[in-house]
TORKELO-873182 format. One line per field, with one value per residue (C-alpha): residue number from 1; x, y, z. Coordinates in steps of 0.05 Angstrom, whole numbers. Each point is the difference from the previous one (the first is absolute). Example, Ala and Ser with C-alpha at 12.3 -4.5 7.8 and 13.67 -1.06 7.14 Angstrom:
# residues 2
num	1_2 $
east	246_27 $
north	-90_69 $
up	156_-13 $
***
This chain:
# residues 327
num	1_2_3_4_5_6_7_8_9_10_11_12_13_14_15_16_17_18_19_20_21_22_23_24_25_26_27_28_29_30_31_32_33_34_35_36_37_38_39_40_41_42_43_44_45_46_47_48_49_50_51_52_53_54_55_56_57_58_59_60_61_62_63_64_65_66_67_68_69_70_71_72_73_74_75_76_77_78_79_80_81_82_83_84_85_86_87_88_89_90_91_92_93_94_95_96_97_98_99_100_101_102_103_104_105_106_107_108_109_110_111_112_113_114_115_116_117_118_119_120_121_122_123_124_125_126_127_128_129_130_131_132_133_134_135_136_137_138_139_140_141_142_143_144_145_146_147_148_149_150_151_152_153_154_155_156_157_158_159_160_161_162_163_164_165_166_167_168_169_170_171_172_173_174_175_176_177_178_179_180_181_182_183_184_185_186_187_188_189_190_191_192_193_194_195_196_197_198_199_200_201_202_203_204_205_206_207_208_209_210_211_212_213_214_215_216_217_218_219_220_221_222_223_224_225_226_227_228_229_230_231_232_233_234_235_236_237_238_239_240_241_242_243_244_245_246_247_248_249_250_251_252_253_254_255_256_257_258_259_260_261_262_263_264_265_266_267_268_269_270_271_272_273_274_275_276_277_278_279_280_281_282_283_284_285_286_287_288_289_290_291_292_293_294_295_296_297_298_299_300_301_302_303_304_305_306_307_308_309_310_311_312_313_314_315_316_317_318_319_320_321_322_323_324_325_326_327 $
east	1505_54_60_48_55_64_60_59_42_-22_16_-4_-67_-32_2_-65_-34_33_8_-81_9_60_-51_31_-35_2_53_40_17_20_-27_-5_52_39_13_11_46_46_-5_26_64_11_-20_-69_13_-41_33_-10_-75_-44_-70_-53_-45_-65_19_-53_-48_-38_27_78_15_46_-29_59_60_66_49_75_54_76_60_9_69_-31_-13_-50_-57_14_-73_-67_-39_-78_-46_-66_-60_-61_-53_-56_13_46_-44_17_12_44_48_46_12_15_50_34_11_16_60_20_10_41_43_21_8_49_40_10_25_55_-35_23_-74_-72_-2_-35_-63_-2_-63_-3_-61_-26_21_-65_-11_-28_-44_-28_-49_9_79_-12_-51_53_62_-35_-7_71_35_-29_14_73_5_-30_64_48_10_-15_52_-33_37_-37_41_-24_21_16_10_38_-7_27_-57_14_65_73_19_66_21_-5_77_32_43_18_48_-19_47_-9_46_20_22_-56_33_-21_-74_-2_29_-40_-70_35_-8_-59_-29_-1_-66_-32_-72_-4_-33_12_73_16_-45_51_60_-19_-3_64_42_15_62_-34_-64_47_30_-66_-21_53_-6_-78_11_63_-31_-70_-20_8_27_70_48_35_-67_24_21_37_-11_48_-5_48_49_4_-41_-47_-64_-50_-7_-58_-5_-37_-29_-59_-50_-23_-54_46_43_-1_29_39_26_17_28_27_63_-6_19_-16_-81_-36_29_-38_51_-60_-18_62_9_-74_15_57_-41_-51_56_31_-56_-31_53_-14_-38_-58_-13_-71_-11_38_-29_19_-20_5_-32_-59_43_54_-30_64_13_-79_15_49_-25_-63_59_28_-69_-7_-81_-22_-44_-4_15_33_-23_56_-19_67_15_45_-35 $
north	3563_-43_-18_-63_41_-22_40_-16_13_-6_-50_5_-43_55_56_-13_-1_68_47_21_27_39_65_62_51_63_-18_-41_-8_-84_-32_-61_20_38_-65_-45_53_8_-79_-17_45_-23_72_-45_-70_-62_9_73_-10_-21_-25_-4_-72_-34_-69_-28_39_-9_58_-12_74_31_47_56_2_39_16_27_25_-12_9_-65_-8_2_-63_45_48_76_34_-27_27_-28_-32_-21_-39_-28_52_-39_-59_33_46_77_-14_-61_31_38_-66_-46_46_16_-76_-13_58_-34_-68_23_44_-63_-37_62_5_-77_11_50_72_47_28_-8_37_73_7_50_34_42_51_62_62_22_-70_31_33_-61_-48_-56_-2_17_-63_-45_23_-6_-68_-12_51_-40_-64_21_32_-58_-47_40_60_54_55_53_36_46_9_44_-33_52_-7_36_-6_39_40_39_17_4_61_27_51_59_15_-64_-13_-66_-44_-77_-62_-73_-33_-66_-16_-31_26_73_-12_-38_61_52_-54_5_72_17_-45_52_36_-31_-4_-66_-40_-76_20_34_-60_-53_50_1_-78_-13_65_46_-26_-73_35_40_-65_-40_62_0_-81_3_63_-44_-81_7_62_0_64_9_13_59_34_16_74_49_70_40_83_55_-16_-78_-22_-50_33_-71_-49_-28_-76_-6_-83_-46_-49_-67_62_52_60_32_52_-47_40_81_29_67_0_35_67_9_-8_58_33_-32_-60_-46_30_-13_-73_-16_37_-46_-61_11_14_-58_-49_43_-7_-70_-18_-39_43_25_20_1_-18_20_-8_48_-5_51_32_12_65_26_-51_2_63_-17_-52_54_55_-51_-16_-74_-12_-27_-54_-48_-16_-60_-22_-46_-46_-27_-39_65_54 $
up	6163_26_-33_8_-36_-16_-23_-54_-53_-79_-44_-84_9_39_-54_-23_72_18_-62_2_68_-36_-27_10_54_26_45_-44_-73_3_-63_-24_-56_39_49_-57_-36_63_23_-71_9_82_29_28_22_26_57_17_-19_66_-9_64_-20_41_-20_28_-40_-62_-42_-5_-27_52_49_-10_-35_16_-43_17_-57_0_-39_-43_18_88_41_32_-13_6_4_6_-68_16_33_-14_37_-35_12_-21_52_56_41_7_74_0_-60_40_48_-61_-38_67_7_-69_11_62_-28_-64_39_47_-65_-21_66_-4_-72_30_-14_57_10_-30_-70_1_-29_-58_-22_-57_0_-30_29_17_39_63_-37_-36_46_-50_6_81_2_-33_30_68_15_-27_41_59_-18_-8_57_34_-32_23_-51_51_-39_-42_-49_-63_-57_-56_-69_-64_-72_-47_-80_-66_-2_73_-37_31_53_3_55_-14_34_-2_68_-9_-40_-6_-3_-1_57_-6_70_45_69_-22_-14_67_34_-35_28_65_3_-31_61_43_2_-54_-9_-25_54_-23_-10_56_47_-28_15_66_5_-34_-5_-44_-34_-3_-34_-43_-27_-7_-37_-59_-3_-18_-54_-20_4_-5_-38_-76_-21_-27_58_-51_5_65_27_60_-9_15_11_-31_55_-13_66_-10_10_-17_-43_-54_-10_-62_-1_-31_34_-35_-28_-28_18_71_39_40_61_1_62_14_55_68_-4_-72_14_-23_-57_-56_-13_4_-59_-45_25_-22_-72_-1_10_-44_-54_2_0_-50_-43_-15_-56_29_59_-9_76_69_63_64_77_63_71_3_59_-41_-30_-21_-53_-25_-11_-49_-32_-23_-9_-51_-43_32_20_66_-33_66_71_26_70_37_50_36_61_21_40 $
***
């Protein structure tokens, strides 16, 4: 089957055309509500929603629909959430080749609109994906097709989840003493150091590009400007002889509270402080009154901090698979 296929940005008179290819698979959990819920409160936008179209044939459904997220106070997307192709009229063979276009055209639309590179893909999946041929059959041809448009990085995170009923831990022999700071210039030194060796992979990629004070900085601005936790939440730890030893950034997303950022300083890796930050961050959001879970993510190579995320009752319910244009 050959296609005269055209590629563009949505307008409000498409919604119709594209929400039935919006049905949630085993690769992604899009809906139809979920799209109209998050267009109506700017997270999903016309123009961060890309539609593939034969115009020249009888059926004027789109052939595949992609669909990118953002901040409603950005000009430009930050992560690509779906896409979709029409199964029943796009050919298992010709799907990866359409998306991949479909991709490529958005992401010149984004660079023209000023974003610095084309938005990572972000797949959430079960943890026992690989396991799974109907979540490896749909994650397939999308993997491809974004690798094919450019998103040739490949980062798994493992996503947890705390609630009430995993209960709070305390250390057993506490070593550490906890204070909010107020001053920006010491959080941006304390993510300066913790730089160094960490196991992070998409932090320590754009430390490399830009530096590690300049990452430190762009760090503290996106817990400060863009995520919407209280910045009092925030806290240094400190051991018995005053030296900062780490420090917990307890946040929220658009979906509720989050372990923001934890990091342990150089030199003080090792002794179970991990352990007392992360009771401190689960404190705190836990403490307010309509917390009914925390979420948190990791890089599957960062076994360290998995390790105490399960030390500290939260569940490994997911994975996140991250597509970027970084390798």
């Amino acid at each position: 089957m050959t296609f005269r296929t055209t590629f563009r940005s949505t307008v409000e008179a498409d919604l119709d055309r594209l929400l039935p290819l919006l049905v949630a698979d085993p690769a992604s959990s899009l809906s139809a509500h979920t799209y109209l819920s998050k267009l109506a409160d700017g997270q999903y936008r016309h123009a961060w929603t890309w539609i593939a179209e034969d115009p020249s044939g009888g059926d004027t459904a789109p052939l595949a629909v992609a669909v990118w997220w953002g901040l409603p106070s950005e000009a430009t997307p930050g992560a690509l959430d779906a896409v979709y192709v029409d199964e029943a009229r796009v050919p298992t063979g010709q799907r990866v080749a359409l998306a991949a276009e479909l991709l490529a055209a958005a992401h010149a639309a984004f660079k023209e609109a000023g974003a610095a590179e084309a938005p990572a893909f972000h797949i959430f999946v079960p943890g026992d994906y690989r396991d799974r041929p109907e979540v490896a059959e749909a994650l397939a041809w999308r993997q491809e097709a974004a690798r094919a448009a450019g998103l040739v990085g490949f980062v798994e995170r493992l996503g947890y989840e705390w609630t009430p009923q995993g209960g709070l831990r305390e250390a057993a022999s506490p070593q550490l003493v906890f204070a909010a700071e107020p001053d920006d210039e010491v959080f941006v030194e304390l993510f300066r150091q913790v730089l160094q060796d960490t196991l992070d992979a998409s932090t320590r990629a754009e430390a490399e590009q830009i530096g590690a004070e300049a990452q430190a900085r762009n760090d503290v601005a996106f817990y400060q400007e863009q995520m919407a936790g209280e910045r009092s939440w925030w806290r240094v730890a400190r051991n018995a002889a005053g030296e900062a030893v780490g420090f917990g950034l307890p946040s929220r997303n658009l979906a509720g509270p989050v372990v923001g950022y934890l990091g342990v300083l150089p030199g003080h890796r090792g002794l179970g402080h991990v352990d007392e930050i992360l009771a401190e961050i689960t404190a705190i959001l836990a403490a307010e009154p309509d917390t009914s879970r925390i979420r948190a993510d990791t890089d599957l190579a960062n076994r360290p901090m998995a390790a105490a995320f399960e030390r500290a009752g939260y569940r490994n319910f997911r994975r996140r698979l991250v597509l970027s244009a970084r390798l």
